[in-house]
N, C-alpha and C positions, 0 to 999 in steps of 0.2 A: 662669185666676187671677182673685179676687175683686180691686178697687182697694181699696188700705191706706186704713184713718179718714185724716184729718188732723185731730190732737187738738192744741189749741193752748192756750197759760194766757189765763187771764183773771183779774190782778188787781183786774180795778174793771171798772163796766159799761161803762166808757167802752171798755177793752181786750175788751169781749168783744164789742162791738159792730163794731170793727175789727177782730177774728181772722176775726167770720163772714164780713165784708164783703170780705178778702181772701182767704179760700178756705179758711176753717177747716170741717169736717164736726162734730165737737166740740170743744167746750171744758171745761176742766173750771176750779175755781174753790174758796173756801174761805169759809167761812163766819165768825162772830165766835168761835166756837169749835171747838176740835176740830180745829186744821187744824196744818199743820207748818211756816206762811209765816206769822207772828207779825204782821211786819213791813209784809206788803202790807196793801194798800186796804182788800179781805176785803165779803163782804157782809154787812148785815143782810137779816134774814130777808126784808123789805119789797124790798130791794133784789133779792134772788136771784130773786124772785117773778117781778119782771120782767125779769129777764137770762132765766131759763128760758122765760120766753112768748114773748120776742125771738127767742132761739135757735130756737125749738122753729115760731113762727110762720116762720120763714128754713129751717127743712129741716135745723136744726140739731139736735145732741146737749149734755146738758148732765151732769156730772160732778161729785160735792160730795166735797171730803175731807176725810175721817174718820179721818186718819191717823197722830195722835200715839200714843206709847206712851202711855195709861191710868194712869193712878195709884188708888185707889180714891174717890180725893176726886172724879173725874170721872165715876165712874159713875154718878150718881143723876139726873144732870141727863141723862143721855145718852138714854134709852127716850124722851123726849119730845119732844126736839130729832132725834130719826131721825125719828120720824111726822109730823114739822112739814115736812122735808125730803122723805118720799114724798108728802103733802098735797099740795105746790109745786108735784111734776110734774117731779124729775129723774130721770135714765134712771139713773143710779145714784150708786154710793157708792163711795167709795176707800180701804180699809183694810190696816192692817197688823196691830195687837192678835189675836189669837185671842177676846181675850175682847170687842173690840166687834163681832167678826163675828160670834162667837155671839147677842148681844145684838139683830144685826139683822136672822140670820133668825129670830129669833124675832117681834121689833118688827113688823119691815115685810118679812113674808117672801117680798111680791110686787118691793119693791125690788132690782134687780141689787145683786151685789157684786163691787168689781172687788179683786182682791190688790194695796197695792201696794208699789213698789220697796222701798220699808223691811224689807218682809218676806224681804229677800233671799232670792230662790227662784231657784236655782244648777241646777238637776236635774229629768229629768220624774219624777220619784219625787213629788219637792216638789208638782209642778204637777197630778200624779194625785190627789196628797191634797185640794188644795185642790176641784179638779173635783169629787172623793167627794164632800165635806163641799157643796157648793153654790154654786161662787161662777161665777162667766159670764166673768172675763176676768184672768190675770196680769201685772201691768204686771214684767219682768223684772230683775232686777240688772242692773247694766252692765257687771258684770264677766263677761257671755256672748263668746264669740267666734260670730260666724252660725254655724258649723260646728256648736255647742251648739244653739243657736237651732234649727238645725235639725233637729235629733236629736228635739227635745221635739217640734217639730210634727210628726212623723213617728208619734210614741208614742201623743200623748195631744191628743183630738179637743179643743181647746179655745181661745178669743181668746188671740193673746198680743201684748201691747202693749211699746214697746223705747220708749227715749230717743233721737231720732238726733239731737237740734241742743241745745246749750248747757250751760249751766257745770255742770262736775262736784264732787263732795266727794271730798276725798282719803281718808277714813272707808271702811269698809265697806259698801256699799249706804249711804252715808250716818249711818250711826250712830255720830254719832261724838259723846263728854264732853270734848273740847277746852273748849271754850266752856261747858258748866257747872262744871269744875274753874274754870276762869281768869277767868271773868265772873260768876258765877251763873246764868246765862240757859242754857237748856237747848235743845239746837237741836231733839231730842228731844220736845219741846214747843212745836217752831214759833219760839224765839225766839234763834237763833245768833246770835253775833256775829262769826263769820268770824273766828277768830283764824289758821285755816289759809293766812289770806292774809300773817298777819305777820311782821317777817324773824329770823331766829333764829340763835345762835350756842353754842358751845360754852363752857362752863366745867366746870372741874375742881375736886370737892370741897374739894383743899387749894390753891385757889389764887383765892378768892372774890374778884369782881369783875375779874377776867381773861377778858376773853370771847375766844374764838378763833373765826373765821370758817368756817363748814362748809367751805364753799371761799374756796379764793385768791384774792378777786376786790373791789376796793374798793366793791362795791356788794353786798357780804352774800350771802348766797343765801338765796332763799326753798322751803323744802324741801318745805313741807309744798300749797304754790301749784298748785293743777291747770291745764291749760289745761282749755279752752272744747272739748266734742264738737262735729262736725262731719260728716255723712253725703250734705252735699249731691251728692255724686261719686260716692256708691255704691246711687243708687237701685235698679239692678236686684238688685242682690244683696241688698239687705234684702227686696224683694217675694220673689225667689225660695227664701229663705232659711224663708219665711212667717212677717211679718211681720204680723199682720190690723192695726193702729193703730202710725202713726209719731208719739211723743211730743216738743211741745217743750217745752224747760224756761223760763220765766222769769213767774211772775207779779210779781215784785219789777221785772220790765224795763219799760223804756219802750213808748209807746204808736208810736213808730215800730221799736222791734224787732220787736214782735208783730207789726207790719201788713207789715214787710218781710220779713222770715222765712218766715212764714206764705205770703205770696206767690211769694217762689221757691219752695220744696216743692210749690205748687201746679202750680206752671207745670212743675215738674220731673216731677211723679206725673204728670199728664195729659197729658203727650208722652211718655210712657213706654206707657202704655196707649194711647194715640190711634194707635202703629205699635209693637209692641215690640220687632220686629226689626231695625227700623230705627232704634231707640234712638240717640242720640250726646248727650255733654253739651255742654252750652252755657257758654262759660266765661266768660257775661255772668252768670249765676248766682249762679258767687262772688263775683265784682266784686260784687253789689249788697250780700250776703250781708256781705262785708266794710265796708260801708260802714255797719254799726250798729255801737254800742258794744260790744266784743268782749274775750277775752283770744286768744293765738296759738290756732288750733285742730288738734287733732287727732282721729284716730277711735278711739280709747279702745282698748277689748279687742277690737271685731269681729274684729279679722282675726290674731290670738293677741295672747299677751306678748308675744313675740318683734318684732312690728311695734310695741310699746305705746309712741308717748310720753307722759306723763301730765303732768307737772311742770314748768314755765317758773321754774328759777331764778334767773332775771336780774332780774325785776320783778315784783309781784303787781297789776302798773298795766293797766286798760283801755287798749283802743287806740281814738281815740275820732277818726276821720278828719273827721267829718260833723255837722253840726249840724242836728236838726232845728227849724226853725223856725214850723213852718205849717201850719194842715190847711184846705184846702177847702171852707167849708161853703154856697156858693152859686155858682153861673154865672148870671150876667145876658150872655144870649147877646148881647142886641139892643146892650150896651154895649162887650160884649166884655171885661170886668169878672170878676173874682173876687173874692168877699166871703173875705177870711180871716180865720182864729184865730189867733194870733199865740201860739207856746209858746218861740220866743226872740228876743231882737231881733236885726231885721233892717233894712237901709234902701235908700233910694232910689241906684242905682246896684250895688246887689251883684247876683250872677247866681246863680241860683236853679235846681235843678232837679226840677220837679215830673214828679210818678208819680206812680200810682195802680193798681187792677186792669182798669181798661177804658179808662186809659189810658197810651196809650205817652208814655215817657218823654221830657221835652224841655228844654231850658233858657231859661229866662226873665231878661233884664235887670231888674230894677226899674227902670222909666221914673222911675214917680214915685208917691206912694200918699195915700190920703186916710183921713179916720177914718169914722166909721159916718156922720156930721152932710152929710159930702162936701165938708168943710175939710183943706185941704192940707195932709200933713204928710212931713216928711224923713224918718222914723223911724217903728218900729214896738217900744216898746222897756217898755211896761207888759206884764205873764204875762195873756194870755187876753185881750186888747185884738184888737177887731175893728176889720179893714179892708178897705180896698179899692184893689188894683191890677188895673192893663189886661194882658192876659194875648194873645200871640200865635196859640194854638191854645186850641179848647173843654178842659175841664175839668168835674171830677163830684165832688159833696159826697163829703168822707170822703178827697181825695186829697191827698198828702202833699207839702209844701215842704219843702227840705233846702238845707244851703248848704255847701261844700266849708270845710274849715277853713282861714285863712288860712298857718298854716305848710306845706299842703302846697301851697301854690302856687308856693314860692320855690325 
Protein backbone atom coordinates (compact mmCIF):
# COMPACT_ATOMS: atom_id res chain seq x y z
CA UNK A 1 0.00 0.00 0.00
CA UNK A 2 1.11 3.55 -1.10
CA UNK A 3 1.11 6.17 2.30
CA UNK A 4 -2.07 8.65 1.84
CA UNK A 5 -0.87 12.66 0.88
CA UNK A 6 -1.61 14.71 3.96
CA UNK A 7 -3.28 17.69 2.25
CA UNK A 8 -3.92 20.32 4.73
CA UNK A 9 -5.67 24.12 4.11
CA UNK A 10 -3.74 27.06 4.06
CA UNK A 11 -5.56 30.23 4.55
CA UNK A 12 -2.56 32.60 4.75
CA UNK A 13 1.16 31.96 4.58
CA UNK A 14 1.38 32.01 7.93
CA UNK A 15 -1.11 28.61 7.95
CA UNK A 16 0.76 27.03 5.29
CA UNK A 17 4.01 27.46 6.92
CA UNK A 18 2.58 25.46 9.99
CA UNK A 19 0.69 22.70 8.07
CA UNK A 20 4.27 21.88 6.47
CA UNK A 21 6.01 22.26 9.68
CA UNK A 22 3.58 19.74 11.34
CA UNK A 23 3.28 17.11 8.89
CA UNK A 24 1.24 18.43 6.01
CA UNK A 25 2.63 16.47 2.38
CA UNK A 26 0.26 19.24 0.61
CA UNK A 27 -1.52 22.01 1.04
CA UNK A 28 -3.72 23.47 -0.99
CA UNK A 29 -4.77 27.28 -0.73
CA UNK A 30 -6.99 30.11 -2.73
CA UNK A 31 -6.09 32.85 -4.45
CA UNK A 32 -7.66 36.56 -4.74
CA UNK A 33 -10.04 35.07 -7.16
CA UNK A 34 -11.54 32.26 -8.20
CA UNK A 35 -11.76 30.42 -4.99
CA UNK A 36 -14.86 29.36 -2.92
CA UNK A 37 -13.36 30.83 0.72
CA UNK A 38 -14.22 34.53 0.07
CA UNK A 39 -13.59 35.07 3.50
CA UNK A 40 -10.20 33.62 4.22
CA UNK A 41 -6.84 35.43 4.05
CA UNK A 42 -6.38 34.05 0.29
CA UNK A 43 -3.27 34.85 -1.47
CA UNK A 44 -2.01 37.48 -3.71
CA UNK A 45 -0.24 36.44 -6.55
CA UNK A 46 3.12 37.78 -4.73
CA UNK A 47 2.15 35.98 -1.76
CA UNK A 48 1.44 32.35 -3.39
CA UNK A 49 4.75 32.81 -5.10
CA UNK A 50 6.20 32.19 -2.06
CA UNK A 51 3.98 29.84 -0.21
CA UNK A 52 4.76 27.52 -3.30
CA UNK A 53 8.76 27.86 -3.10
CA UNK A 54 8.32 27.32 0.74
CA UNK A 55 6.24 24.26 0.31
CA UNK A 56 7.87 23.06 -2.68
CA UNK A 57 11.59 24.00 -1.08
CA UNK A 58 10.22 21.51 2.35
CA UNK A 59 9.18 18.55 0.12
CA UNK A 60 5.97 20.00 -0.04
CA UNK A 61 2.91 19.96 -2.65
CA UNK A 62 0.99 22.89 -3.37
CA UNK A 63 -2.79 23.21 -4.73
CA UNK A 64 -4.72 26.51 -6.06
CA UNK A 65 -8.46 26.53 -6.27
CA UNK A 66 -10.26 27.30 -9.02
CA UNK A 67 -13.45 26.28 -7.90
CA UNK A 68 -16.35 28.61 -8.04
CA UNK A 69 -19.20 28.13 -10.33
CA UNK A 70 -18.24 30.52 -13.46
CA UNK A 71 -20.57 33.06 -14.54
CA UNK A 72 -19.59 34.46 -17.94
CA UNK A 73 -18.48 37.78 -16.29
CA UNK A 74 -15.50 35.58 -15.06
CA UNK A 75 -14.19 34.16 -17.83
CA UNK A 76 -12.15 36.75 -19.56
CA UNK A 77 -10.10 37.24 -16.84
CA UNK A 78 -9.56 33.56 -16.14
CA UNK A 79 -6.92 32.29 -19.37
CA UNK A 80 -4.52 34.71 -17.74
CA UNK A 81 -4.69 34.14 -14.21
CA UNK A 82 -4.44 30.08 -14.91
CA UNK A 83 -0.83 30.80 -16.75
CA UNK A 84 0.22 33.15 -13.91
CA UNK A 85 -0.63 30.17 -11.57
CA UNK A 86 1.32 27.23 -13.72
CA UNK A 87 4.25 30.22 -14.11
CA UNK A 88 4.35 30.07 -10.05
CA UNK A 89 5.09 26.50 -9.95
CA UNK A 90 1.89 24.92 -8.44
CA UNK A 91 1.36 21.10 -8.74
CA UNK A 92 -2.03 21.78 -9.62
CA UNK A 93 -5.58 23.24 -9.79
CA UNK A 94 -8.77 22.47 -8.11
CA UNK A 95 -12.03 22.70 -10.10
CA UNK A 96 -15.40 22.13 -10.41
CA UNK A 97 -16.89 24.11 -13.78
CA UNK A 98 -16.69 21.84 -16.79
CA UNK A 99 -16.24 24.98 -18.41
CA UNK A 100 -12.96 26.18 -16.42
CA UNK A 101 -11.42 22.77 -16.76
CA UNK A 102 -11.84 22.97 -20.30
CA UNK A 103 -10.38 26.38 -20.34
CA UNK A 104 -7.21 24.81 -18.42
CA UNK A 105 -6.35 22.13 -20.47
CA UNK A 106 -6.48 24.06 -23.01
CA UNK A 107 -4.38 27.27 -20.95
CA UNK A 108 -1.82 25.29 -19.15
CA UNK A 109 -2.21 21.78 -20.44
CA UNK A 110 0.89 20.79 -18.64
CA UNK A 111 -0.93 21.89 -15.14
CA UNK A 112 -2.57 18.97 -13.21
CA UNK A 113 -6.27 19.12 -12.70
CA UNK A 114 -7.67 17.86 -9.71
CA UNK A 115 -11.94 17.39 -9.77
CA UNK A 116 -13.23 18.98 -6.83
CA UNK A 117 -15.84 18.11 -4.24
CA UNK A 118 -18.37 20.75 -5.62
CA UNK A 119 -18.48 18.62 -8.59
CA UNK A 120 -20.16 16.17 -6.70
CA UNK A 121 -18.77 12.86 -8.20
CA UNK A 122 -21.05 10.00 -6.43
CA UNK A 123 -20.02 7.07 -9.06
CA UNK A 124 -17.01 5.42 -10.94
CA UNK A 125 -18.93 6.32 -14.11
CA UNK A 126 -18.50 9.89 -12.92
CA UNK A 127 -14.74 9.42 -11.99
CA UNK A 128 -14.24 7.45 -15.54
CA UNK A 129 -15.46 10.39 -17.32
CA UNK A 130 -13.39 12.81 -15.60
CA UNK A 131 -9.99 10.39 -16.03
CA UNK A 132 -11.19 10.27 -20.13
CA UNK A 133 -11.33 13.95 -20.30
CA UNK A 134 -7.84 14.53 -18.41
CA UNK A 135 -7.80 15.30 -14.99
CA UNK A 136 -5.13 13.49 -12.31
CA UNK A 137 -7.15 13.44 -9.16
CA UNK A 138 -11.05 13.43 -7.80
CA UNK A 139 -11.42 15.18 -4.62
CA UNK A 140 -14.89 12.97 -3.66
CA UNK A 141 -18.49 14.02 -2.33
CA UNK A 142 -18.75 13.05 1.14
CA UNK A 143 -21.70 11.74 0.69
CA UNK A 144 -19.47 8.25 -0.11
CA UNK A 145 -19.65 5.34 2.22
CA UNK A 146 -15.69 3.54 2.01
CA UNK A 147 -17.74 0.67 0.59
CA UNK A 148 -18.42 3.19 -2.50
CA UNK A 149 -14.99 4.52 -2.21
CA UNK A 150 -14.00 1.47 -2.66
CA UNK A 151 -15.89 0.26 -5.60
CA UNK A 152 -14.45 3.28 -7.59
CA UNK A 153 -10.89 2.39 -6.65
CA UNK A 154 -11.42 -0.95 -7.83
CA UNK A 155 -12.93 0.34 -11.43
CA UNK A 156 -11.11 3.11 -12.36
CA UNK A 157 -7.04 3.51 -12.05
CA UNK A 158 -7.13 6.94 -10.70
CA UNK A 159 -6.04 9.60 -7.33
CA UNK A 160 -8.81 9.88 -5.22
CA UNK A 161 -8.78 12.39 -2.56
CA UNK A 162 -11.72 12.23 0.63
CA UNK A 163 -12.49 14.84 3.33
CA UNK A 164 -11.72 13.00 6.62
CA UNK A 165 -11.48 16.03 9.33
CA UNK A 166 -13.86 19.13 9.57
CA UNK A 167 -16.94 21.10 9.07
CA UNK A 168 -19.46 19.86 6.84
CA UNK A 169 -22.43 21.81 4.60
CA UNK A 170 -25.57 20.51 5.20
CA UNK A 171 -26.13 21.36 1.11
CA UNK A 172 -25.34 18.73 -1.44
CA UNK A 173 -21.59 18.41 -1.88
CA UNK A 174 -21.94 21.75 -0.67
CA UNK A 175 -24.06 23.59 -3.27
CA UNK A 176 -26.15 24.98 -1.48
CA UNK A 177 -28.55 29.08 -2.42
CA UNK A 178 -29.40 29.40 1.40
CA UNK A 179 -27.18 32.24 1.73
CA UNK A 180 -27.72 33.91 -1.71
CA UNK A 181 -31.62 33.74 -1.32
CA UNK A 182 -31.19 35.33 2.33
CA UNK A 183 -27.98 37.30 2.20
CA UNK A 184 -27.13 38.16 -1.31
CA UNK A 185 -23.68 36.65 -0.98
CA UNK A 186 -23.35 33.41 -2.94
CA UNK A 187 -21.40 30.71 -1.04
CA UNK A 188 -21.29 29.40 -4.77
CA UNK A 189 -18.99 32.13 -5.24
CA UNK A 190 -16.84 31.71 -2.23
CA UNK A 191 -18.77 34.14 -0.08
CA UNK A 192 -21.42 32.20 2.44
CA UNK A 193 -22.71 33.40 5.12
CA UNK A 194 -23.51 30.37 7.03
CA UNK A 195 -27.14 30.80 7.40
CA UNK A 196 -27.31 26.93 7.90
CA UNK A 197 -25.96 27.60 11.28
CA UNK A 198 -29.06 29.76 12.24
CA UNK A 199 -32.04 28.67 14.43
CA UNK A 200 -35.28 28.21 12.63
CA UNK A 201 -38.84 27.72 13.31
CA UNK A 202 -42.02 26.96 11.83
CA UNK A 203 -45.00 29.23 10.76
CA UNK A 204 -48.07 28.70 9.17
CA UNK A 205 -49.33 30.74 6.31
CA UNK A 206 -52.55 31.83 7.96
CA UNK A 207 -51.04 32.36 11.19
CA UNK A 208 -48.20 35.13 10.35
CA UNK A 209 -45.92 35.86 13.24
CA UNK A 210 -46.55 32.62 15.14
CA UNK A 211 -43.51 30.87 15.09
CA UNK A 212 -43.66 27.05 16.37
CA UNK A 213 -40.45 25.44 17.33
CA UNK A 214 -39.24 22.37 15.02
CA UNK A 215 -38.87 20.71 18.23
CA UNK A 216 -40.01 20.86 21.72
CA UNK A 217 -37.11 22.27 23.30
CA UNK A 218 -36.72 25.93 24.76
CA UNK A 219 -33.48 26.31 22.96
CA UNK A 220 -34.97 26.07 19.32
CA UNK A 221 -33.47 23.57 17.07
CA UNK A 222 -31.06 24.15 14.83
CA UNK A 223 -31.91 21.91 11.72
CA UNK A 224 -30.14 22.73 9.20
CA UNK A 225 -26.48 22.82 11.75
CA UNK A 226 -24.01 19.91 10.52
CA UNK A 227 -21.72 18.60 13.01
CA UNK A 228 -17.81 18.65 12.49
CA UNK A 229 -16.33 15.13 10.39
CA UNK A 230 -13.99 13.29 12.16
CA UNK A 231 -11.87 10.14 10.87
CA UNK A 232 -9.15 10.30 13.39
CA UNK A 233 -10.41 6.54 14.54
CA UNK A 234 -10.76 5.09 11.38
CA UNK A 235 -7.37 5.38 9.82
CA UNK A 236 -6.93 1.80 8.45
CA UNK A 237 -10.00 1.70 6.84
CA UNK A 238 -9.84 4.84 4.81
CA UNK A 239 -5.97 3.58 3.69
CA UNK A 240 -7.54 0.18 2.82
CA UNK A 241 -10.61 1.54 1.33
CA UNK A 242 -7.96 3.43 -1.18
CA UNK A 243 -7.84 6.57 -0.11
CA UNK A 244 -4.48 8.05 -2.14
CA UNK A 245 -5.00 11.95 -0.24
CA UNK A 246 -6.68 12.51 3.15
CA UNK A 247 -8.25 16.07 3.09
CA UNK A 248 -8.71 18.58 5.87
CA UNK A 249 -11.08 21.27 5.75
CA UNK A 250 -10.50 24.65 7.32
CA UNK A 251 -8.76 27.43 5.55
CA UNK A 252 -11.11 30.02 7.49
CA UNK A 253 -9.53 28.07 10.88
CA UNK A 254 -6.99 29.05 13.18
CA UNK A 255 -3.48 28.77 12.85
CA UNK A 256 -3.58 26.33 15.99
CA UNK A 257 -6.28 24.09 14.36
CA UNK A 258 -4.18 23.59 11.23
CA UNK A 259 -0.92 22.91 13.26
CA UNK A 260 -2.92 20.46 15.71
CA UNK A 261 -4.92 18.58 13.46
CA UNK A 262 -2.53 18.33 10.81
CA UNK A 263 -0.28 16.81 13.71
CA UNK A 264 -2.30 14.10 14.96
CA UNK A 265 -3.06 12.67 11.31
CA UNK A 266 0.45 12.76 11.05
CA UNK A 267 1.36 10.81 14.03
CA UNK A 268 -1.71 8.73 13.20
CA UNK A 269 -0.62 7.79 9.25
CA UNK A 270 2.89 7.03 10.28
CA UNK A 271 2.13 4.41 13.06
CA UNK A 272 -0.07 2.95 10.97
CA UNK A 273 2.42 2.35 8.25
CA UNK A 274 5.71 2.12 10.58
CA UNK A 275 3.81 -1.53 11.75
CA UNK A 276 0.37 -2.11 10.17
CA UNK A 277 -0.43 -5.05 11.84
CA UNK A 278 0.17 -3.93 14.79
CA UNK A 279 -1.87 -0.86 14.28
CA UNK A 280 -3.95 0.37 17.74
CA UNK A 281 -5.36 3.87 18.25
CA UNK A 282 -3.97 6.13 20.64
CA UNK A 283 -6.77 7.76 22.51
CA UNK A 284 -4.33 10.74 23.20
CA UNK A 285 -5.28 11.63 19.55
CA UNK A 286 -8.62 12.61 20.31
CA UNK A 287 -7.86 14.24 23.33
CA UNK A 288 -5.67 16.70 21.45
CA UNK A 289 -7.94 16.68 18.33
CA UNK A 290 -10.69 17.92 20.81
CA UNK A 291 -8.81 20.51 22.23
CA UNK A 292 -9.31 22.98 19.06
CA UNK A 293 -12.22 24.75 18.29
CA UNK A 294 -14.64 22.37 17.11
CA UNK A 295 -18.48 21.46 16.71
CA UNK A 296 -19.56 17.67 18.21
CA UNK A 297 -18.11 15.39 15.64
CA UNK A 298 -19.14 12.67 13.60
CA UNK A 299 -18.03 10.37 10.68
CA UNK A 300 -20.43 11.59 8.05
CA UNK A 301 -21.57 8.87 5.47
CA UNK A 302 -18.33 6.56 5.51
CA UNK A 303 -19.73 3.95 7.11
CA UNK A 304 -23.70 4.22 5.37
CA UNK A 305 -26.91 6.32 6.33
CA UNK A 306 -27.69 4.00 8.59
CA UNK A 307 -24.60 4.87 11.10
CA UNK A 308 -25.06 8.93 9.71
CA UNK A 309 -25.39 11.50 12.34
CA UNK A 310 -25.12 14.68 10.66
CA UNK A 311 -26.91 17.50 12.59
CA UNK A 312 -26.38 18.86 16.26
CA UNK A 313 -29.86 20.38 17.02
CA UNK A 314 -29.12 21.68 20.29
CA UNK A 315 -26.54 24.39 19.35
CA UNK A 316 -24.89 25.73 16.24
CA UNK A 317 -21.99 26.93 19.08
CA UNK A 318 -18.31 25.83 18.80
CA UNK A 319 -16.85 24.09 21.60
CA UNK A 320 -14.06 26.02 22.30
CA UNK A 321 -12.12 24.10 25.52
CA UNK A 322 -8.60 25.78 24.77
CA UNK A 323 -7.04 28.85 24.24
CA UNK A 324 -4.42 29.28 22.20
CA UNK A 325 -2.12 31.84 23.18
CA UNK A 326 1.43 31.54 21.98
CA UNK A 327 3.81 30.25 19.36
CA UNK A 328 7.49 29.72 19.84
CA UNK A 329 9.48 31.73 17.81
CA UNK A 330 13.11 31.37 19.61
CA UNK A 331 15.00 29.11 22.36
CA UNK A 332 17.69 30.83 24.01
CA UNK A 333 19.06 27.55 25.31
CA UNK A 334 21.91 29.16 27.46
CA UNK A 335 19.11 31.17 29.36
CA UNK A 336 16.58 28.56 29.22
CA UNK A 337 14.20 31.22 27.85
CA UNK A 338 11.40 31.25 25.11
CA UNK A 339 11.06 34.25 23.02
CA UNK A 340 7.02 34.18 22.29
CA UNK A 341 4.23 35.55 20.03
CA UNK A 342 1.78 36.40 22.07
CA UNK A 343 -1.95 35.58 20.02
CA UNK A 344 -3.88 35.80 23.35
CA UNK A 345 -3.28 37.08 26.64
CA UNK A 346 -1.75 35.36 29.05
CA UNK A 347 -0.01 36.01 32.50
CA UNK A 348 2.49 35.35 34.99
CA UNK A 349 1.15 32.49 37.06
CA UNK A 350 -1.29 30.57 34.49
CA UNK A 351 -0.14 26.98 33.38
CA UNK A 352 0.50 26.56 29.98
CA UNK A 353 0.87 23.75 27.85
CA UNK A 354 3.27 23.73 25.05
CA UNK A 355 3.58 21.19 21.92
CA UNK A 356 4.93 21.16 19.04
CA UNK A 357 6.06 18.37 16.34
CA UNK A 358 9.51 17.49 17.87
CA UNK A 359 8.27 18.20 20.93
CA UNK A 360 6.60 16.26 23.58
CA UNK A 361 4.21 17.81 25.15
CA UNK A 362 4.55 19.49 28.73
CA UNK A 363 3.12 21.94 31.05
CA UNK A 364 4.58 25.15 31.91
CA UNK A 365 3.82 27.53 35.06
CA UNK A 366 4.53 31.12 34.05
CA UNK A 367 7.07 32.06 36.73
CA UNK A 368 7.20 35.44 35.39
CA UNK A 369 7.78 37.14 31.87
CA UNK A 370 9.42 40.12 30.41
CA UNK A 371 8.92 42.23 27.08
CA UNK A 372 11.25 42.01 24.13
CA UNK A 373 13.54 45.25 26.13
CA UNK A 374 13.87 42.53 29.20
CA UNK A 375 11.59 44.75 31.43
CA UNK A 376 9.36 43.08 33.67
CA UNK A 377 6.09 42.43 32.90
CA UNK A 378 2.76 40.63 34.71
CA UNK A 379 0.99 40.13 31.45
CA UNK A 380 1.15 39.34 27.96
CA UNK A 381 -1.97 41.02 26.92
CA UNK A 382 -1.37 43.29 23.40
CA UNK A 383 -2.29 40.72 19.72
CA UNK A 384 1.42 39.72 18.44
CA UNK A 385 3.38 41.37 21.48
CA UNK A 386 6.69 39.49 21.84
CA UNK A 387 8.04 38.01 24.95
CA UNK A 388 10.07 36.31 27.06
CA UNK A 389 9.47 33.44 29.72
CA UNK A 390 11.80 30.80 31.37
CA UNK A 391 10.66 27.53 30.21
CA UNK A 392 11.41 24.11 32.16
CA UNK A 393 12.39 21.91 29.13
CA UNK A 394 13.96 23.01 25.49
CA UNK A 395 11.65 24.05 22.96
CA UNK A 396 11.63 24.74 18.85
CA UNK A 397 10.36 27.84 16.86
CA UNK A 398 6.85 27.31 15.40
CA UNK A 399 5.77 25.37 18.70
CA UNK A 400 2.50 26.01 20.27
CA UNK A 401 1.23 27.52 23.81
CA UNK A 402 -2.32 26.86 24.81
CA UNK A 403 -4.02 27.52 28.08
CA UNK A 404 -6.90 25.31 29.33
CA UNK A 405 -10.14 27.37 29.61
CA UNK A 406 -10.91 28.46 32.97
CA UNK A 407 -14.52 27.12 33.21
CA UNK A 408 -13.28 23.78 32.59
CA UNK A 409 -11.19 23.65 35.59
CA UNK A 410 -14.06 24.12 38.00
Amino acid sequence: MRKPELLAPAGDLEKLVMAIRYGADAVYLGGREFGLRAAAGNFSLEEMGRGIKYAHDHGARVYVTVNIFAHNRHLESLPEYLKKIAELGADAIIVSDPGIFAAAREVVPGLQVHISTQANTTNWASVKFWADHGAERIVLARELSLEEIREIKERVNLELESFVHGAMCISYSGRCLLSSFMTGRSANLGECAQPCRWKYALVEEKRPGQYFPIEEDSLGSYVFNSMDLCMIGHIPELIEAGVDSFKIEGRMKSVHYVATVVGVYRKAIDTYFANPGAYTFDPRWIEEIRKVSHREYTTGFFFGREYLRGENTDTSKYRRDYDFVGIVREYLAEKGMAVIEQRNRFAAGDLLEITGPETSGFYQKVTHLSDAEGNAIDSAPHPQQIVMMPVDNPVKPLDMLRREKTENLN
